[in-house]
GUNU-75694 format. One record per residue (C-alpha): residue number from 0; x negated, y, z; residue in three letters. Coordinates in pm, whole numbers. Layout:
N
+-----+--------+--------+--------+------+
| pos |      X |      Y |      Z | code |
+-----+--------+--------+--------+------+
| NUM |      X |      Y |      Z |  ala |
...
+-----+--------+--------+--------+------+
***
This chain:
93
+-----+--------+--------+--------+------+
| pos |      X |      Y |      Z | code |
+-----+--------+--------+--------+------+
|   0 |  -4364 |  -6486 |  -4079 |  unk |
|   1 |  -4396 |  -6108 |  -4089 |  unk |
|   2 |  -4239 |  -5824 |  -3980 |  unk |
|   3 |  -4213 |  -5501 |  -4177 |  unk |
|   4 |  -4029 |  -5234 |  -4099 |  unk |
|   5 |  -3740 |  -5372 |  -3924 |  unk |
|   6 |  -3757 |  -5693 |  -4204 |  unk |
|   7 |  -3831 |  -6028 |  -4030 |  unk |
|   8 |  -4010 |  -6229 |  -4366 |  unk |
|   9 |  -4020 |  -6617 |  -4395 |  unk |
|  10 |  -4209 |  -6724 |  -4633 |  unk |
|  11 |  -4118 |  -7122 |  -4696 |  unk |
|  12 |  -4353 |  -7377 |  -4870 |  unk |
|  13 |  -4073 |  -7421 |  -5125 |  unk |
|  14 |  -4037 |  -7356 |  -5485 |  unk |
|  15 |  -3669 |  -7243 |  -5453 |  unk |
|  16 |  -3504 |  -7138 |  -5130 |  unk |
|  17 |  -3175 |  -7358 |  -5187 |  unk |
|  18 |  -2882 |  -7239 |  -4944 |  unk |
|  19 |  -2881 |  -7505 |  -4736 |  unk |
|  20 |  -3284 |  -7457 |  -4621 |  unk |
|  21 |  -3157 |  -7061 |  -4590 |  unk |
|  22 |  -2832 |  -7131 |  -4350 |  unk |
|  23 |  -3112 |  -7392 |  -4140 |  unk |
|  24 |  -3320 |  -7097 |  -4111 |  unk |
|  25 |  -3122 |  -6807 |  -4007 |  unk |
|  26 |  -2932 |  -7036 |  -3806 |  unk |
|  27 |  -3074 |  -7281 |  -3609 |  unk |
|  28 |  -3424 |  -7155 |  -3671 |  unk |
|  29 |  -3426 |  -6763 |  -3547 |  unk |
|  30 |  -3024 |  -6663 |  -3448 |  unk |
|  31 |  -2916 |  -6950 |  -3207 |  unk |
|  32 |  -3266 |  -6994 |  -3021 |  unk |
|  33 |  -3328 |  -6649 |  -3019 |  unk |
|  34 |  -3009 |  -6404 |  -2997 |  unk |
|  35 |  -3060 |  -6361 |  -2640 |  unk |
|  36 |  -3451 |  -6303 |  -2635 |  unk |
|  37 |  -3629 |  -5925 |  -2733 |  unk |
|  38 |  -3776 |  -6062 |  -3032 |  unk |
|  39 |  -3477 |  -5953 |  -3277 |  unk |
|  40 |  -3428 |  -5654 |  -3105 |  unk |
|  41 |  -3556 |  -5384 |  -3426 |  unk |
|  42 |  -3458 |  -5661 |  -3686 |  unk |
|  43 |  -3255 |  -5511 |  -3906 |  unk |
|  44 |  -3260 |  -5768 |  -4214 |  unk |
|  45 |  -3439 |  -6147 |  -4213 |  unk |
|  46 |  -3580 |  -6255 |  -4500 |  unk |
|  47 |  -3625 |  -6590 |  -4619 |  unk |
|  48 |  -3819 |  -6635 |  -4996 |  unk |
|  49 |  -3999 |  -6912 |  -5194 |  unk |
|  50 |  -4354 |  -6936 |  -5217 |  unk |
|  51 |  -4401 |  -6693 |  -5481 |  unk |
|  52 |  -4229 |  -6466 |  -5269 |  unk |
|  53 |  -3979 |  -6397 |  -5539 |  unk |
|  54 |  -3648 |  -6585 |  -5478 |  unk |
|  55 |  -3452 |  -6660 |  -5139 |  unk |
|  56 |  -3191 |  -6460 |  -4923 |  unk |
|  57 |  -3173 |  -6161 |  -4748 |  unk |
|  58 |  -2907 |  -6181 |  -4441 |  unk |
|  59 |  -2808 |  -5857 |  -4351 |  unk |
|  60 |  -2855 |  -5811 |  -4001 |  unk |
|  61 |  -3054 |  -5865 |  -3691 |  unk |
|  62 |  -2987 |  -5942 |  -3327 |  unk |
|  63 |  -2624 |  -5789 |  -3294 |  unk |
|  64 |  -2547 |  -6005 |  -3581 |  unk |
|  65 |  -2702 |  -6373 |  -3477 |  unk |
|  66 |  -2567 |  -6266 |  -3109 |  unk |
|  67 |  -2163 |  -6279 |  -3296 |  unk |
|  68 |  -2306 |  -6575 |  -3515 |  unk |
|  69 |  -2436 |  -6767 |  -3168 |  unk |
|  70 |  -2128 |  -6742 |  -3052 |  unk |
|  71 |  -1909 |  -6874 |  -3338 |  unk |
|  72 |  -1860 |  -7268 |  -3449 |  unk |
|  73 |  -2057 |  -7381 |  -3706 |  unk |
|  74 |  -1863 |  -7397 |  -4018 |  unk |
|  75 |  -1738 |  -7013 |  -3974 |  unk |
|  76 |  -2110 |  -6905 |  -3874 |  unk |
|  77 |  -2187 |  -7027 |  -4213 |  unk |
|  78 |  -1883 |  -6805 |  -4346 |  unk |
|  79 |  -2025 |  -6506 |  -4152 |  unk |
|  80 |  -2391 |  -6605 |  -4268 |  unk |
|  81 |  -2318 |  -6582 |  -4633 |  unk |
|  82 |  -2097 |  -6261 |  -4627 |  unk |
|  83 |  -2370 |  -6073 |  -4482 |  unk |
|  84 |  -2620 |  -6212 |  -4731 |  unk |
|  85 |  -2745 |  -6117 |  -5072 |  unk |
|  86 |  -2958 |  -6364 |  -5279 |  unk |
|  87 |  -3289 |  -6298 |  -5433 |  unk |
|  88 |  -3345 |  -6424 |  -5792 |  unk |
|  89 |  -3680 |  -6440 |  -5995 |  unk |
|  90 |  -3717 |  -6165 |  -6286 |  unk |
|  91 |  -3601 |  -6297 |  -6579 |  unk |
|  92 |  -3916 |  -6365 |  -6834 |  unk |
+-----+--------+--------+--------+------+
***
C-alpha cells in the first residue's frame, strides 16, 4: 500500500483485479472502517491493481466520498462505487 500524491495504491497478489475483489476493497477494506479516521483525509483517488501493477480500478475519490458511501446500503454503495470508478486494462501486445 502506497501513497503518492494524494493516490492511495493497493497492490493485490492477483493476476486480474476482478470487480468483485475491487468493490471488497474500497468498501469494506478502506471506506467503511476508515471514513471517520484522518487517514483518507488528502486521498484524492484509491487505487487497486494486479500484481504487475497494470490492470485494476481507480475509484475516484477519497474520504468525502467513502464518508457518503459509509452511509449508504450496500447494493447502492456498489452503484455509487462503480460510477465514480474507471478500470485499468493491460496494453494491448
Amino acid at each position: 500500500m502506497t501513497d503518492k500524491a494524494g493516490d492511495l495504491q493497493i497492490i493485490t497478489e492477483e493476476s486480474t483485479v476482478k470487480n468483485t475483489l475491487y468493490r471488497k476493497i474500497v468498501t469494506q477494506g478502506i471506506c467503511i472502517p476508515l471514513h471517520k479516521s484522518n487517514i483518507l483525509n488528502g486521498i484524492k483517488t484509491i487505487t487497486v491493481l494486479n500484481n504487475k501493477k497494470n490492470q485494476g480500478y481507480v475509484f475516484k475519490g477519497g474520504k468525502k466520498e467513502c464518508t457518503e458511501m459509509a452511509a449508504i446500503k450496500s447494493q447502492v454503495s456498489e452503484i455509487f462505487l462503480m460510477r465514480h470508478s474507471t478500470p485499468i486494462t493491460p496494453p494491448e501486445k
